[in-house]
C-alpha positions as CSV (number, residue, x, y, z in Angstrom):
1,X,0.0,0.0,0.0
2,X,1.3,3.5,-0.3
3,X,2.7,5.3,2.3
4,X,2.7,9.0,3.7
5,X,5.6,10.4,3.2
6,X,5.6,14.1,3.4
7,X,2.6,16.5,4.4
8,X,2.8,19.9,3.2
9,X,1.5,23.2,4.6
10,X,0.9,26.7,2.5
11,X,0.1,29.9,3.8
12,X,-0.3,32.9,2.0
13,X,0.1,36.7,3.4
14,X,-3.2,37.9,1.0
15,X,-5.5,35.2,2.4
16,X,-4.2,35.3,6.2
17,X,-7.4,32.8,6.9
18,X,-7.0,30.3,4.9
19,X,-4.2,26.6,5.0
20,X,-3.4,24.2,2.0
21,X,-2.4,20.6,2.8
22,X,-0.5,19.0,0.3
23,X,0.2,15.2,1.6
24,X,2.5,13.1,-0.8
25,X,2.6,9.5,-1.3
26,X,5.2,7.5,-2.0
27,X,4.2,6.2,-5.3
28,X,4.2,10.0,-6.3
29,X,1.0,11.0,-5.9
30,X,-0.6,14.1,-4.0
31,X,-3.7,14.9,-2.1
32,X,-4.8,18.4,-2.2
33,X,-6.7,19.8,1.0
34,X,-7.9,23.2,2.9
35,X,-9.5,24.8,5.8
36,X,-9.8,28.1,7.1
37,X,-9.3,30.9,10.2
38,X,-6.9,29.9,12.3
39,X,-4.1,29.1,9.8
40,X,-1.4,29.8,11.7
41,X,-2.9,27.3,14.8
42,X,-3.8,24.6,12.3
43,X,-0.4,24.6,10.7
44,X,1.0,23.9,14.2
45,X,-1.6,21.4,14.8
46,X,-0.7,19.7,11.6
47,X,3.1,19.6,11.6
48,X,3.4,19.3,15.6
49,X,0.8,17.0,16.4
50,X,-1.2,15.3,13.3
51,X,1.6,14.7,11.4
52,X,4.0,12.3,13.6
53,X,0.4,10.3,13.3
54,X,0.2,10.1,9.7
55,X,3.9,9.7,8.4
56,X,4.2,6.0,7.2
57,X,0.7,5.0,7.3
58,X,-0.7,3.6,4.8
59,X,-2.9,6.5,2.7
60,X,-6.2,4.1,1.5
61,X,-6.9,3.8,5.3
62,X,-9.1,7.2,4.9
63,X,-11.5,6.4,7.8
64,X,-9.2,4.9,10.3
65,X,-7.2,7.8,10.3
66,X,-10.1,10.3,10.6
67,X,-11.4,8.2,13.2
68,X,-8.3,8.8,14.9
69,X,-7.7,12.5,14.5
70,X,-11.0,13.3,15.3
71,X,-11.9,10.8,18.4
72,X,-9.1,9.3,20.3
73,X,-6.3,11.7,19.6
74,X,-6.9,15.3,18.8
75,X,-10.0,15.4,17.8
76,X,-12.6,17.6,20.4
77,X,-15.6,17.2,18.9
78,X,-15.8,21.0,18.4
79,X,-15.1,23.3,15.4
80,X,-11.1,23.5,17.2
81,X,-8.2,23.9,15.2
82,X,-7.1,20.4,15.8
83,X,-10.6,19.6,14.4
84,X,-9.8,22.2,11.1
85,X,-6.7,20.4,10.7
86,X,-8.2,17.0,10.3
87,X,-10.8,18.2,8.3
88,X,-8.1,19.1,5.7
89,X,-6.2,16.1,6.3
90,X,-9.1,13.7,5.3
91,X,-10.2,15.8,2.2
92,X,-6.5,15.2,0.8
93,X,-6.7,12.0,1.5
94,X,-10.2,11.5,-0.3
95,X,-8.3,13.6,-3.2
96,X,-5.7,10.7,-3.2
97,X,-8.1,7.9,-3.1
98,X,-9.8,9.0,-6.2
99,X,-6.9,9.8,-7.9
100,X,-5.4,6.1,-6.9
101,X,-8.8,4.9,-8.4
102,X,-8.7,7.1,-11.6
103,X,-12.7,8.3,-10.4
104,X,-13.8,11.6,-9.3
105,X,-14.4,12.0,-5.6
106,X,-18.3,11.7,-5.8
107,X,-17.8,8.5,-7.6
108,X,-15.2,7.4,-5.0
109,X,-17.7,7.6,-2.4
110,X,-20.3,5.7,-4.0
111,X,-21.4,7.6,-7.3
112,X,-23.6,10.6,-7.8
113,X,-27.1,11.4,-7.3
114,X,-27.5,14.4,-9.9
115,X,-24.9,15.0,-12.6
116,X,-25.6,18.7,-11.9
117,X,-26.2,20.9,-8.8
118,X,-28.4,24.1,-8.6
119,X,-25.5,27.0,-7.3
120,X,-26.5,30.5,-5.3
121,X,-24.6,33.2,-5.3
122,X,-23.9,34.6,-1.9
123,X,-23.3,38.2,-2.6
124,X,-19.9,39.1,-1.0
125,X,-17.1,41.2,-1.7
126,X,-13.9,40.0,-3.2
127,X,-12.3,39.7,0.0
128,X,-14.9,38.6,2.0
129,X,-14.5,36.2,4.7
130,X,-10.5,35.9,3.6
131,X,-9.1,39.3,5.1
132,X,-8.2,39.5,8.5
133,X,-10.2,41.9,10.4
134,X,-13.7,43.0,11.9
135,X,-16.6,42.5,9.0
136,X,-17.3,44.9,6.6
137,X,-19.9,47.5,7.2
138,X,-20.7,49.6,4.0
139,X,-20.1,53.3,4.9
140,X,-22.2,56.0,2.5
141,X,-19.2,56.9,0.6
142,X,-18.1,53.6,-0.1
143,X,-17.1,52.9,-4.0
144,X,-17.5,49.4,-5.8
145,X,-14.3,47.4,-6.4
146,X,-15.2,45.6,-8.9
147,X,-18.6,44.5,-10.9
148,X,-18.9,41.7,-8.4
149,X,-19.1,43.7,-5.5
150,X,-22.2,42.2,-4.5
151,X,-22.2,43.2,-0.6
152,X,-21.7,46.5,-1.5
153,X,-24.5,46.2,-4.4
154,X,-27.5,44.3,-2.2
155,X,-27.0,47.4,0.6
156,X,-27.3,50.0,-2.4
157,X,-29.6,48.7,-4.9
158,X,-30.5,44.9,-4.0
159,X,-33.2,45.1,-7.2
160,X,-30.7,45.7,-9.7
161,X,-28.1,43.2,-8.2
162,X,-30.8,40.6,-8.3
163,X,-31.6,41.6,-12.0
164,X,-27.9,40.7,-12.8
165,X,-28.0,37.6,-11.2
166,X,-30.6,36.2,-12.9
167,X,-29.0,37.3,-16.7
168,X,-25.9,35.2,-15.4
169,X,-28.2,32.5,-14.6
170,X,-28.3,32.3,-10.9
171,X,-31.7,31.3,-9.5
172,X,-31.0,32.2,-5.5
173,X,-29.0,34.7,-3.6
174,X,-28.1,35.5,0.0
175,X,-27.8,38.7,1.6
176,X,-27.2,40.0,5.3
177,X,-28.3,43.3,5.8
178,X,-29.0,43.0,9.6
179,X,-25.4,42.3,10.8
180,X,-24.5,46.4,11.7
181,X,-27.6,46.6,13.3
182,X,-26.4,43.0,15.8
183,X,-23.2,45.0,17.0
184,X,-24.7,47.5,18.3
185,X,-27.8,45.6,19.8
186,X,-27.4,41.9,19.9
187,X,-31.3,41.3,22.1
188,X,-33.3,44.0,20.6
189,X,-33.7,44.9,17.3
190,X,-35.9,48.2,17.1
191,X,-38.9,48.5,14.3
192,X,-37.3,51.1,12.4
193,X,-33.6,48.8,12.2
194,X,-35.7,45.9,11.0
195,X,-37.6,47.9,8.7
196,X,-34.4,49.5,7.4
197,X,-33.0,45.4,7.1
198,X,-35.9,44.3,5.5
199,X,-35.6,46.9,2.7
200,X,-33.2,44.8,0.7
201,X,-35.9,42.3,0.8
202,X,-38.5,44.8,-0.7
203,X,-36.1,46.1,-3.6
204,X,-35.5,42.6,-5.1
205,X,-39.1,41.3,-4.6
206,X,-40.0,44.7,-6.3
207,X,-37.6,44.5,-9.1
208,X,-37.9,40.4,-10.1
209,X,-41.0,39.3,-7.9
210,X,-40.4,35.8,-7.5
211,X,-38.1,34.6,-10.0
212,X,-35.2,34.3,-7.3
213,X,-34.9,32.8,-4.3
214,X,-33.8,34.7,-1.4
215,X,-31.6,33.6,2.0
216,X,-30.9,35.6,4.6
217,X,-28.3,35.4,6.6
218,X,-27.7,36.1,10.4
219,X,-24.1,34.8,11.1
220,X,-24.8,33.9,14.4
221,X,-25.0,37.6,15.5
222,X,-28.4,37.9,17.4
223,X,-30.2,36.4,21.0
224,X,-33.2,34.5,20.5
225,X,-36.0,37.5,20.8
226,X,-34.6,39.7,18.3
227,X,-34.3,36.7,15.6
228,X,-37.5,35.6,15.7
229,X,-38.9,39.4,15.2
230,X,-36.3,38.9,12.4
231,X,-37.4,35.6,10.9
232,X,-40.8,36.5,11.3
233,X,-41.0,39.4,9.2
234,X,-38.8,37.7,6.7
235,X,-41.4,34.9,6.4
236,X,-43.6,37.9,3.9
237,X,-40.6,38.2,1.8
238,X,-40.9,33.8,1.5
239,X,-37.3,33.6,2.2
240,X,-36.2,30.3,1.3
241,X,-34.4,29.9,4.9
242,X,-33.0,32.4,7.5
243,X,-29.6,30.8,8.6
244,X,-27.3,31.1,11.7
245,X,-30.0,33.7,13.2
246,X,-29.0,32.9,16.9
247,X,-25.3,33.5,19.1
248,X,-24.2,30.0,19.6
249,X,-25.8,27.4,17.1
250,X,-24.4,24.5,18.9
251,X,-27.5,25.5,22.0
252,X,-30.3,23.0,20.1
253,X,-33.1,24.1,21.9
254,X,-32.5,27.8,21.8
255,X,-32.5,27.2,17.9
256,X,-35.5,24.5,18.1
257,X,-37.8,27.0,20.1
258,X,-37.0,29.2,17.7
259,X,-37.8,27.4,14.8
260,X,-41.2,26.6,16.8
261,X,-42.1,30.9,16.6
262,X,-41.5,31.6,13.5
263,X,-42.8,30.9,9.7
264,X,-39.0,31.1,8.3
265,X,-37.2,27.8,7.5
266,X,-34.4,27.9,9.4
267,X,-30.7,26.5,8.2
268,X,-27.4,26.2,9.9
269,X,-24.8,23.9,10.7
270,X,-21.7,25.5,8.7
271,X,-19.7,26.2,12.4
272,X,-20.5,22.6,14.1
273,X,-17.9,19.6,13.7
274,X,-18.7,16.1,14.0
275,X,-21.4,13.8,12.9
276,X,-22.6,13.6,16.9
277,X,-23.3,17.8,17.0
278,X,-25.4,17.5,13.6
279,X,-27.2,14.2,15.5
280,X,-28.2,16.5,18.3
281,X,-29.3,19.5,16.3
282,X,-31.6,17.2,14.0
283,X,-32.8,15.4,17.2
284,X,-34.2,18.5,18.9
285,X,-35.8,18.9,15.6
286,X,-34.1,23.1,15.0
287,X,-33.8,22.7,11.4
288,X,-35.0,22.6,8.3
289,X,-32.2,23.0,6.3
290,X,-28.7,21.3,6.9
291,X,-25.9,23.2,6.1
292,X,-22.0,21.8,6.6
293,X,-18.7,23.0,5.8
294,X,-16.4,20.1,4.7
295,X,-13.2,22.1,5.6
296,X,-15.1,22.4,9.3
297,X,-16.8,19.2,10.3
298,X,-14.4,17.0,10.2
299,X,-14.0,16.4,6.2
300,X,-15.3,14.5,4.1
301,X,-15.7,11.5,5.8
302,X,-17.5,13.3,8.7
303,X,-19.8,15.3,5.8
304,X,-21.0,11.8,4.3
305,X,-22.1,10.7,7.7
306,X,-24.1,14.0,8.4
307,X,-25.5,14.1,4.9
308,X,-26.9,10.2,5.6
309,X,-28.1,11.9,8.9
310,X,-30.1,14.6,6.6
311,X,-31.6,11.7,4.5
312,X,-32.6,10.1,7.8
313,X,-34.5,13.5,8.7
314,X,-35.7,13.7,5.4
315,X,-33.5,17.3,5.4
316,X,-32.2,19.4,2.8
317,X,-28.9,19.8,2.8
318,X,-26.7,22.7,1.5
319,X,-23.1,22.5,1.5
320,X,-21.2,26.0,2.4
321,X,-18.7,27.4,0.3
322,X,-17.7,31.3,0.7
323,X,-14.0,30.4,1.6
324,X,-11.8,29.0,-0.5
325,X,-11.3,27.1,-4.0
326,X,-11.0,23.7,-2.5
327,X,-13.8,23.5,0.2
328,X,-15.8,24.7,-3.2
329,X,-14.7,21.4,-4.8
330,X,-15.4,19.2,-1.9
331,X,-18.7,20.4,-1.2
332,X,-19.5,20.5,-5.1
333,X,-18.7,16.5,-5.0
334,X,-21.1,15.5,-1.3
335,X,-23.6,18.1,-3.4
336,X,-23.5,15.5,-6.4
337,X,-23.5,12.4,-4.0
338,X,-25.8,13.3,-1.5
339,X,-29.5,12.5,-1.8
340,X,-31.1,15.5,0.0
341,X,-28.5,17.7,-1.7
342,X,-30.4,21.0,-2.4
343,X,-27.4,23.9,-3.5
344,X,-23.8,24.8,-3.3
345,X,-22.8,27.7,-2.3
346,X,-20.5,30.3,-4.8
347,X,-19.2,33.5,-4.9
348,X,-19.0,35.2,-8.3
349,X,-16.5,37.4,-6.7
350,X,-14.3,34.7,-5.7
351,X,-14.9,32.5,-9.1
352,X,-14.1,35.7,-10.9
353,X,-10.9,37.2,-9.2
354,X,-8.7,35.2,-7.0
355,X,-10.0,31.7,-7.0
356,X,-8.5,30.9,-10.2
357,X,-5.1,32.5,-8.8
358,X,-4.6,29.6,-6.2
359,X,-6.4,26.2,-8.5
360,X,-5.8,25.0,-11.8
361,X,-9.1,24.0,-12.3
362,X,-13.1,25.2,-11.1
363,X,-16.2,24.1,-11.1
364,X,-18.1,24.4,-14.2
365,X,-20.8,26.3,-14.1
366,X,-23.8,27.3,-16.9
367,X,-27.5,28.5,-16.5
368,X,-27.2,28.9,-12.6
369,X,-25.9,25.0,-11.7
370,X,-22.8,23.4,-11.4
371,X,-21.6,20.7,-13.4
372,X,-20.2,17.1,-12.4
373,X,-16.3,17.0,-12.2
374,X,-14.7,14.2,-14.3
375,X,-11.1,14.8,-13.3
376,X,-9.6,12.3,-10.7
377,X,-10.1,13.2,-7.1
378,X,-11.1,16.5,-6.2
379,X,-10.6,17.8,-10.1
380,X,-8.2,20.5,-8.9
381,X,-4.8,21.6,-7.7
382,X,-2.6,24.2,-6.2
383,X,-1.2,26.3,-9.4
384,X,2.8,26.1,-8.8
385,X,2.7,30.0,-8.7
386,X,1.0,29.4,-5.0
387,X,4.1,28.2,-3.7
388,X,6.7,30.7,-4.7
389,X,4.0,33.6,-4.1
390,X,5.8,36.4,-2.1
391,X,5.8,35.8,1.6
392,X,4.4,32.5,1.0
393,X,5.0,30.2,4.1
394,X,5.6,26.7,3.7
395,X,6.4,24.2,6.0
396,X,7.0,20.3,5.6
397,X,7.0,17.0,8.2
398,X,8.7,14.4,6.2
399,X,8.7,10.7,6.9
400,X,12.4,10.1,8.0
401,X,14.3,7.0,6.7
């Protein structure tokens, strides 16, 4: 069987956030993997205490090894960076597996469900969610960087943005226009705030009607009153979920008596690790959409398990994407696998400025949906420019002889 031989870490001074794992074989072959925040504490995690784990073990052995990193040894069952780090780990490792077997990833792990997977856009900034830094609030004499400035453009004119969606093809968007209003008043939101949030809502309904699908999001920003005043005057605009609306997501029966007051589906997931978190939040019966990130929960091998848990529920599930290239890829492939699968998450700023500057290869997308990868593995891989980037910071644990 092949072995481990070297794993691989790159950093890069423009995307503070974000980690690439590279882990070699030694029949020449490499996995490709990711995660994000943190980088700096994940690359220690990996090269000080994942990798004198994985050296020398045999590579096909994908879900002993996850088992491992995120039970018995570093693993705490919580969106950690130990738990980051494995996450990356087993998506390269999946990447090699297909590779080994000459099959894309959703074919690896048991074929595909759809051949294509409805995409929305969620409408950030180039930048977004990669700089380090507090979020972005859009001041009054704020200037677009670009035509994909879409944070900037759903706080200005939300009609117009949603018109240019829909000539590229996109079907759904997301949009967050309460998050300022959170800082300054996370238990209370007053009428005129939500009324001044909600008017997003009203300029895309007005412009399009109902040829788009709206989501809102809450990033976790707001106590369980001033959501469901949220959520419930969302419900008129038939958002098509309100996600992350509460301050700690992982408290299931805040977010199930939540669900229980308001008319808005409710989605989340993307910050919990771990098949048992996902068990617990579908058990107190707080969603109705399941979201995960792949480069959070624990991988892909953890993402399979929640997706079977979404089936169970008879859930949607959404994978998250508004990070990097590769968690794009990974959730792309559970999207095509899974049978609840619902969307994928893009960013048209991302696909159309700096994505393509870090991978050799991105999902194909046409009328609003993304197609099926037919490259081995993942279907992409770090662009040799990545590594001798300026201030680029490598590091490597090789298997000694």
């Amino acid at each position: 069987m092949p072995k481990i031989v070297n794993l691989r870490t790159i950093r890069l001074p423009q995307r503070p956030k974000l980690v690439w794992v590279e882990i070699e074989t030694d029949d020449g072959l490499t996995g490709l993997g990711e995660t994000f925040r943190g980088a700096q504490a994940v690359e220690a995690v990996l090269h000080e205490l994942v990798a004198p784990a994985l050296l020398g073990r045999a590579a096909e052995h994908v879900t002993a090894i996850t088992q491992e990193l995120m039970g018995s040894y570093v693993g705490f069952n919580s969106s950690s960076a130990e738990v980051r780090a494995a996450s990356a780990v087993d998506i390269a490792l999946w990447d090699l597996a297909g590779k080994r077997a000459g099959v894309p990833v959703h074919v690896a792990m048991g074929g595909a469900m759809r051949e294509q997977v409805p995409v929305y856009n969620t409408c950030a900034g180039y930048d977004f969610n990669t700089s380090q830094g507090a979020r972005r609030s859009i001041g009054s004499l704020e200037t677009s960087t670009g035509p994909y400035d879409d944070q900037l453009a759903f706080m200005r004119d939300a009609g117009a943005l949603a018109e240019s969606l829909l000539e590229e093809g996109y079907g759904a968007m997301k949009i967050w226009p309460f998050d300022d209003f959170a800082l300054q008043s996370p238990h209370h939101i007053t009428l005129a705030d939500l009324n001044a949030g909600l008017e997003p809502f009203r300029k895309i309904r007005k412009a399009v009607g109902n040829r788009i699908e709206i989501m809102c999001e809450l990033h976790s920003l707001w106590g369980a009153r001033a959501a469901a005043r949220i959520c419930n005057a969302l419900a008129d605009f038939d958002v098509l979920w309100v996600e992350d609306p509460i301050a700690k997501m992982d408290n299931f029966s805040a977010v199930a008596d939540l669900r229980r007051q308001t008319r808005a589906p409710i989605c989340g997931g993307e910050n919990l690790a771990g098949v048992k978190s996902f068990r617990d939040m579908l058990a107190a019966d707080a969603l109705d959409v399941v979201m995960v990130d792949l480069t959070w929960c624990g991988g892909i091998t953890e993402a399979r398990k929640i997706a079977a848990l979404a089936e169970a529920y008879a859930k949607p599930l959404a994978p998250h994407d508004c990070t990097g290239p590769v968690a794009l890829m990974a959730g792309l492939h559970l999207a095509l696998h899974a049978p609840t699968a619902i969307y994928q998450e893009v960013v048209r700023a991302s696909l159309a400025s700096w994505y393509p500057e870090i991978v050799d290869r991105l999902p194909v997308i046409r009328n609003g949906v993304a197609l099926a990868p037919t490259d081995p593995g993942l279907g992409t891989a770090l662009l040799p420019q990545v590594r001798q980037s300026k201030g680029a910071a490598i590091r490597e644990s090789r298997l000694s002889h």
